[in-house]
C-alpha positions in Angstrom: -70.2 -17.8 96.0 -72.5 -14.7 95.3 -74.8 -14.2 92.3 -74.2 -11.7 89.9 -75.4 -8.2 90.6 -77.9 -7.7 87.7 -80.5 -11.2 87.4 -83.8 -12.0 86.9 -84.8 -10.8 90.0 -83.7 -7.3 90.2 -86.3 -4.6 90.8 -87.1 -2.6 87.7 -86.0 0.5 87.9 -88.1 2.4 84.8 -91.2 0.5 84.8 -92.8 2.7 82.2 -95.5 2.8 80.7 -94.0 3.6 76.9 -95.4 6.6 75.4 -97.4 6.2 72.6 -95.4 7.7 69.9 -91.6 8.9 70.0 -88.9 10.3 67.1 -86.6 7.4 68.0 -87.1 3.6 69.8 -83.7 2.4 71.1 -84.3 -1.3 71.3 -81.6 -3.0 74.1 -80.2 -1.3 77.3 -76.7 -2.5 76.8 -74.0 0.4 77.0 -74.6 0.8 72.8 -78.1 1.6 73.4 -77.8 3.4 76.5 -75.4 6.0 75.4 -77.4 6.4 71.7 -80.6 7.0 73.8 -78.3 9.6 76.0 -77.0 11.1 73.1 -80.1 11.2 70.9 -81.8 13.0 74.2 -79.2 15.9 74.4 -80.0 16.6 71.0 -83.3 17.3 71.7 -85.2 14.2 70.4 -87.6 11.9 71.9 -86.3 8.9 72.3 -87.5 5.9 73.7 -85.2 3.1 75.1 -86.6 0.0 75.5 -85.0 -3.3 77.2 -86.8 -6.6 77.4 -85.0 -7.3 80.9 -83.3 -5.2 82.9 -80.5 -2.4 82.2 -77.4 -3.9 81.1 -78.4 -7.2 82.4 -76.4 -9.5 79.6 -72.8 -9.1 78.3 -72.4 -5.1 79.1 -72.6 -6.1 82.4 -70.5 -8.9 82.0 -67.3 -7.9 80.0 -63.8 -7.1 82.1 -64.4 -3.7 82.3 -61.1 -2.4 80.4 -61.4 0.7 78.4 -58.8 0.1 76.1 -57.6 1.7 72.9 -54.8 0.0 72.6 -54.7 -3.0 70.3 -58.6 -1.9 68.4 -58.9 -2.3 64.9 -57.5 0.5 62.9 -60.9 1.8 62.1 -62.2 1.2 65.6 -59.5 3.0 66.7 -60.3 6.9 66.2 -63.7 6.3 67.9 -62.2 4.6 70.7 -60.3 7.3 71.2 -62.9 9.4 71.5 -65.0 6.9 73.8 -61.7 7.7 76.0 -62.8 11.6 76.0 -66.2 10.6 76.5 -65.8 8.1 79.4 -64.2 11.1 81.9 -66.8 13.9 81.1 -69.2 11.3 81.8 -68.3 9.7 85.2 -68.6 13.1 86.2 -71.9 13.5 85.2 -73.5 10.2 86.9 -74.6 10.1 90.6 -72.2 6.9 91.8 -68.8 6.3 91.6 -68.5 3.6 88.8 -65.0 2.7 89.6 -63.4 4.7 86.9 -59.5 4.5 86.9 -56.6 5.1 84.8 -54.4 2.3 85.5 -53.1 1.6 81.8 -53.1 -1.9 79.9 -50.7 -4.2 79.3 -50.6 -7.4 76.7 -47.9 -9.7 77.8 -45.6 -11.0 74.9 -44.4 -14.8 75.8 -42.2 -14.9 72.7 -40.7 -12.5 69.7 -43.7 -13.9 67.7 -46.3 -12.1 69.8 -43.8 -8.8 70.3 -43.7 -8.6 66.2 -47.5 -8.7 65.7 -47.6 -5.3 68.9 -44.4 -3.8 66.8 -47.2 -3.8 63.7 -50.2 -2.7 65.5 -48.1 0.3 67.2 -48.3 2.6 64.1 -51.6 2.8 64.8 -51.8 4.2 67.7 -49.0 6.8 67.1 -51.5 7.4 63.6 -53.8 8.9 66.8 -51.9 10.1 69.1 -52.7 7.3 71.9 -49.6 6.7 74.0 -49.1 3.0 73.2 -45.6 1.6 73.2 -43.4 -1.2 73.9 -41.5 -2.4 76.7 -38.5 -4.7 76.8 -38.6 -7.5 79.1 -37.3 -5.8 82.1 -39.7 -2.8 81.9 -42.3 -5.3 82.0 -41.0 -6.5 85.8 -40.6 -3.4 86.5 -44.6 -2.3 85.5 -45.7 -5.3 87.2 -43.2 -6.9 89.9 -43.3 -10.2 91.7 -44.5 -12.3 88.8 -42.8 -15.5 88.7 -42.0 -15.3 84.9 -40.3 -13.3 83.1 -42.0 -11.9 79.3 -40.0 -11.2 76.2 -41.9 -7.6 76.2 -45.3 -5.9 76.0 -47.7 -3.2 74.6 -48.6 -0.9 77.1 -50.8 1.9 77.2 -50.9 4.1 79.9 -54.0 6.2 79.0 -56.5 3.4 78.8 -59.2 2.6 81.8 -61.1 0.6 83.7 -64.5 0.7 84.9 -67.3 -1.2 86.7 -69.6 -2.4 84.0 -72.4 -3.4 86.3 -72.1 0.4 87.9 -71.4 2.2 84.9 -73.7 1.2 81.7 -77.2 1.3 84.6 -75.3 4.5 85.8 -75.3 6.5 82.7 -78.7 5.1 82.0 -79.6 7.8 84.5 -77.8 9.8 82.6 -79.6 9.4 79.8 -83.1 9.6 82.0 -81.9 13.0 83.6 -81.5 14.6 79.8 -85.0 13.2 78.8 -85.0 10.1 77.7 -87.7 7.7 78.2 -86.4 4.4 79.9 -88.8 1.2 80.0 -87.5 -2.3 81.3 -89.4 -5.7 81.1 -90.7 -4.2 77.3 -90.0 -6.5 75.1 -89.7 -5.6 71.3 -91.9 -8.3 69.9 -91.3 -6.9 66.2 -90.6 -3.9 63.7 -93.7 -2.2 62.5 -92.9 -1.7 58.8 -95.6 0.0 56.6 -95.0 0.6 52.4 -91.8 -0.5 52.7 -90.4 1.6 56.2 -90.4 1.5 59.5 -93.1 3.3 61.3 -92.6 2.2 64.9 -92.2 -0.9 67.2 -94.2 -3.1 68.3 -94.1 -4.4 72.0 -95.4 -6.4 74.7 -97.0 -3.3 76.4 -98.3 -2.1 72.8 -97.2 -0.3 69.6 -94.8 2.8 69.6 -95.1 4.8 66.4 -91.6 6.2 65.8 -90.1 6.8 62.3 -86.7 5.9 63.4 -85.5 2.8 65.0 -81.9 2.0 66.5 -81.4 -2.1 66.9 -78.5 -2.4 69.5 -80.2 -6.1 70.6 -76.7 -7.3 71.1 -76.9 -11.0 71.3 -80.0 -10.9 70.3 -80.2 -8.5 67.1 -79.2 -11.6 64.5 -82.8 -13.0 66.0 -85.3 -9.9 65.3 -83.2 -9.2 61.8 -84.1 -12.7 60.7 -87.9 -12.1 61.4 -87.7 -9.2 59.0 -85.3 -11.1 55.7 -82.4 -9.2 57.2 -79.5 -11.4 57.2 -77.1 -10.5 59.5 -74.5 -13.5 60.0 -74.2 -12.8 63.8 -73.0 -15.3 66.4 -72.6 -15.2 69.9 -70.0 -17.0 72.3 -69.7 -17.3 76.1 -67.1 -16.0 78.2 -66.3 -17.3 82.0 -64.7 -14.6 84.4 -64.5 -14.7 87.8 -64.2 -11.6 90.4 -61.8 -12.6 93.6 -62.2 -11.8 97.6 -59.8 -8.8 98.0 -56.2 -9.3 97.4 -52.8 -7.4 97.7 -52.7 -4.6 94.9 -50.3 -6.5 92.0 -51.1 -3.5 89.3 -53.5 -0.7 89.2 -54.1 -1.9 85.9 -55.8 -4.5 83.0 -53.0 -7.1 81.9 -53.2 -10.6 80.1 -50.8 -12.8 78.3 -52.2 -15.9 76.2 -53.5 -17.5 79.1 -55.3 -15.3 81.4 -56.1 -11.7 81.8 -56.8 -9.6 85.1 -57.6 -6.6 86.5 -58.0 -4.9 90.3 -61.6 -4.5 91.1 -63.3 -1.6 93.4 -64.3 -3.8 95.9 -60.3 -4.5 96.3 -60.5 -7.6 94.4 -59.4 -9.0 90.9 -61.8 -10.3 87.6 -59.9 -13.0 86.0 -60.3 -14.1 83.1 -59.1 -16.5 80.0 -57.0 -13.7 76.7 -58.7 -15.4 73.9 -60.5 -18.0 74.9 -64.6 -18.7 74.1 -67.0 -21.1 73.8 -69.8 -21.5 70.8 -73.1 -23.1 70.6 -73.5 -24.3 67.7 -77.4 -23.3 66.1 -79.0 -22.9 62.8 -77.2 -19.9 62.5 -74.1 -21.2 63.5 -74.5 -23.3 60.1 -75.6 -20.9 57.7 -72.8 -18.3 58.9 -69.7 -21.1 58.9 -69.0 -19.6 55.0 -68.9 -16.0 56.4 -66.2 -17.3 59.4 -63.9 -19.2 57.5 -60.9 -16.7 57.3 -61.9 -16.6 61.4 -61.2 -20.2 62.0 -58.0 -20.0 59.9 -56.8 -17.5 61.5 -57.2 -18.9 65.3 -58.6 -22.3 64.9 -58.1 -23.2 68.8 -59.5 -19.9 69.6 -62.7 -21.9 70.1 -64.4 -24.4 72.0 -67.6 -25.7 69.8 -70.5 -27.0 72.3 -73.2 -29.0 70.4 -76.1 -27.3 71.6 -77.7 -24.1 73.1 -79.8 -24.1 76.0 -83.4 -23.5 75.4 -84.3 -19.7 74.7 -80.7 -18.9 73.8 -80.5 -16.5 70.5 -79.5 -19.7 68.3 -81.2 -22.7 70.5 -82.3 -24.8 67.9 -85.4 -24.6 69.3 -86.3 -20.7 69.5 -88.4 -19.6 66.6 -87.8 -17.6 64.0 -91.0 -16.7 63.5 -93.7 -15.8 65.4 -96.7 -13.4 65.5 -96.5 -9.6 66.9 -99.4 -9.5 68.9 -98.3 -12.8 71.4 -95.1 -13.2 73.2 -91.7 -13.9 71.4 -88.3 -15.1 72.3 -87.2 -12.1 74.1 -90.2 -12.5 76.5 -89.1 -16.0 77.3 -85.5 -15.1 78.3 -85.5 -11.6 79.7 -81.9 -11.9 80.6 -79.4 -14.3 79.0 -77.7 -15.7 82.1 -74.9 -18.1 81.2 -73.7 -20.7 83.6 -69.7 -20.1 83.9 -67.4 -22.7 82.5 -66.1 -24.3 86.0 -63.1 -25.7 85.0 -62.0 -22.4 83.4 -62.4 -20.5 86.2 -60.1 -23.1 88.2 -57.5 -23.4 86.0 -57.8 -18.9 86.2 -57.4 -19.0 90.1 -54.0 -21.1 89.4 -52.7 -19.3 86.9 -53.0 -16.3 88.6 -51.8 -17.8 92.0 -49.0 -18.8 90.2 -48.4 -15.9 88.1 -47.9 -13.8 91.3 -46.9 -16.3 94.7 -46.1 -14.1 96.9 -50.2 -13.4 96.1 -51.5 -15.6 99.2 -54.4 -17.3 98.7 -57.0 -16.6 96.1 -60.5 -17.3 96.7 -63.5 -16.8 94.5 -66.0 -14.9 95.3 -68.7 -14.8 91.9 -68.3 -16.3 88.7 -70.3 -15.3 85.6 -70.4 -15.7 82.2 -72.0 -13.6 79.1 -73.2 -14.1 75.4 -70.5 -11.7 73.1 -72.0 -10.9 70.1 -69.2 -11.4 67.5 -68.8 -11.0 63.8 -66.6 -13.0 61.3 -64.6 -9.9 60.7 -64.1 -8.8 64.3 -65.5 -5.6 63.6 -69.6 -4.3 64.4 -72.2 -3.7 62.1 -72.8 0.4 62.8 -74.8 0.8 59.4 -78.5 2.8 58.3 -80.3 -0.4 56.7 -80.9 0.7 52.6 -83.6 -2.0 52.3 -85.6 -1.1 55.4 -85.2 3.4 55.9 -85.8 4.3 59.5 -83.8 1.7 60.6 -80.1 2.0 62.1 -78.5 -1.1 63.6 -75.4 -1.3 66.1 -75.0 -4.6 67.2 -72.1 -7.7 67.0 -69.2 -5.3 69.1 -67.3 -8.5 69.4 -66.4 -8.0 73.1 -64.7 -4.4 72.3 -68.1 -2.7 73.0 -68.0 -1.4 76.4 -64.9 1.1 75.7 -66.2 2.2 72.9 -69.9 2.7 74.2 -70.0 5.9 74.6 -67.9 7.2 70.9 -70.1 4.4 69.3 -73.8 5.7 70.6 -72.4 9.3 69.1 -72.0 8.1 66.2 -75.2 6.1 66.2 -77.0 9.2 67.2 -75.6 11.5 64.7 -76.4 8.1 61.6 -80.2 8.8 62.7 -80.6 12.4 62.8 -78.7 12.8 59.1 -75.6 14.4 61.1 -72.2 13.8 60.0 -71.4 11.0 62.5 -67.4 12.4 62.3 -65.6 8.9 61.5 -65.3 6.7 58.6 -67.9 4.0 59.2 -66.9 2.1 55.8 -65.5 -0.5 57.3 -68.7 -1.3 59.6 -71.5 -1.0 56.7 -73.9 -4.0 56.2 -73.1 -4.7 52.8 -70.0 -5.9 53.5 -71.7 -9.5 53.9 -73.6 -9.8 50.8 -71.5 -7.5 48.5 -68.6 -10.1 47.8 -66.1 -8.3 49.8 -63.6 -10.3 51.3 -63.4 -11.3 55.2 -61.1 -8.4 56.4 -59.6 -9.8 60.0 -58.0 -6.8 61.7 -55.1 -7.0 63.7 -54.7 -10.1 65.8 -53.7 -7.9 69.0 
């Protein structure tokens, strides 16, 4: 099998040096941060964005690569559909061809149970105008023929996408170079400098970077650098196995998944499997001091999750990665410059004969990679997109819960327009930090 595209040992692309001073630092080069750096650029700011690895070297890298409206949370929903705007001017604006396609998505309803909870959710989408509907069980053969079972119905949305994540999120990083802002990899974030009670700038491994506003989109590791100030943020992160197959027969030209696996068609004329609603947790420190916060969570899908007793050293929640440590010598996210799961095995077995079996007349399916990535998650499903009261000059977007390369580009808007003061044109109650320290009840979205 090949490695994954984006590792330890990819060349840097924007080595830097950081400027000394900037109006914004944009701390992670995930597709959140990318796309607020891109944004925060057109409108005429300097911005600095700053990843301690490589561009989207962890989970926006990692994820399926479905831009999907269909099934978000009602108050995801009219920012996604926006992201969907977003996504076309964009591919036209980078200088590669990052495998954007409308090919529709489809959740696959085994029983009446799982057809009632998309007959719920479908308001929504008509609420926004996004195409969304439902198909009896023989439109379903019909959308995707010579599967060997037959489905009671499905949600299907013929305006959603798919990308390459691994081409995209670095692609419209050079987006975001071309309209001025300052990229530097392998520069670590060490700490927030704060001064009377604000932030004033970062501090990094290559120096300090006065700035009077900071975005955090750290992804899985934001819950770590929040600590260090006394910002609580009750962030965890699970792993996710997919596998990408050697090129196969065109099934459906686009993303699909019942309860048991999920798949798409790749570029390369291939397929990335992987298991609908399946993770694995680590269990940390933080793992334990968040369980309160997750409760309604575990109720609500208690086999949704596979607990592992321990993180591997320099993971976010390792029991042993520090939660303190000094400024001016190296931290956590100098240790581990990209979070580079090893794939669960067995899952991705047990996805090569699901999917073999799921289509027959498929011939043989080989592997060809197998990954996995660290999805920051919340216990309401839902980010934190929020200006931090206790701390001004600070903006956080972090914990997408595995819905954030969609919306990348509708979320960095709107993270953009928080920092400069601008009506950021959505409701962002929903998302505000508060909600975990207020006495506000665990909210689950839909289940879809």
């Amino acid at each position: 099998m090949t490695g994954f595209p984006i590792h330890d040992a990819t060349p840097i692309t924007w080595p830097g040096p950081p400027p000394k001073e900037a109006d914004v630092v944009v701390i992670g080069g995930g597709v959140i941060g990318v796309c607020t750096a891109l944004y925060l650029a057109e409108s005429g700011q300097r911005v600095v964005l700053l990843e301690k690895g490589r561009i989207a070297g962890e989970q926006s890298s990692r994820n399926w690569g479905w831009i999907r409206q269909q099934g978000r949370d009602p108050d995801e929903l009219p920012i996604m559909v926006e992201a969907n705007r977003l996504w076309r001017d964009l591919a036209q604006r980078t200088n590669v061809d990052i495998g954007l396609t409308q090919g529709g998505v489809t959740y696959l309803a085994k029983t009446d149970a799982e057809m009632a909870r998309y007959t719920d959710w479908i308001h929504h989408a008509a609420a926004h105008d996004v195409d969304s509907r439902l198909l009896r069980a023989s439109e379903v053969a019909d959308l995707i023929p010579g599967m060997s079972r037959g489905y009671a119905g499905a949600l299907y949305t013929a305006s959603d996408m798919r990308a390459e994540p691994w081409v995209a999120v670095p692609a419209l990083a050079g987006v975001a170079a071309r309209a001025g802002a300052t990229i530097v990899e392998n520069c670590a974030v060490r700490a927030l400098d704060i001064e009377a009670g604000r932030v004033t700038g970062v501090c990094t491994e290559q120096g300090r970077i006065a700035a009077p506003e900071v975005v955090l989109a750290g992804g899985a590791w934001s819950a770590l650098l929040l600590r260090r100030h006394g910002i609580a943020l009750p962030q965890l992160s699970v792993r996710a196995t997919v596998a990408a197959t050697d090129p196969l027969p065109m099934v459906f030209p686009g993303g699909a998944a019942d309860d048991g696996i999920a798949f798409r068609p790749r570029k390369d004329g291939g397929y990335s499997l992987a298991a609908g609603g399946f993770h694995e947790l680590f269990v940390g420190p933080d793992a334990f001091r968040a369980l309160p916060k997750y409760l309604a969570q575990l109720r609500a899908d208690p086999f949704g999750t596979r607990f592992l007793p321990a993180a591997p050293r320099g993971y976010p929640d390792a029991w042993s990665t520090p939660r303190r440590w000094d400024a001016d010598g190296p931290s956590p996210f100098e240790e581990m410059r990209i979070l580079n799961p090893a794939p669960n095995r067995r899952k991705v077995a047990q996805l090569t004969s699901r999917f073999r079996a799921l289509f027959p007349g498929i011939g043989s399916v080989r592997i060809k990679t197998a990954w996995a990535g660290m999805i920051d998650t919340m216990p309401d499903v839902v980010p934190v997109v929020d200006r931090v009261a206790a701390l001004p000059g600070l903006t956080i977007g972090t914990g997408m819960s595995g819905h954030g390369f969609g919306i990348g580009p509708g979320m960095g808007k709107v993270l953009a327009a928080l920092v400069m003061g601008d009506d950021p044109g959505h409701d962002l109650t929903r998302f505000r930090l508060s909600r975990f320290s207020d006495g506000s009840k665990m909210r689950l979205g839909p289940s879809v």
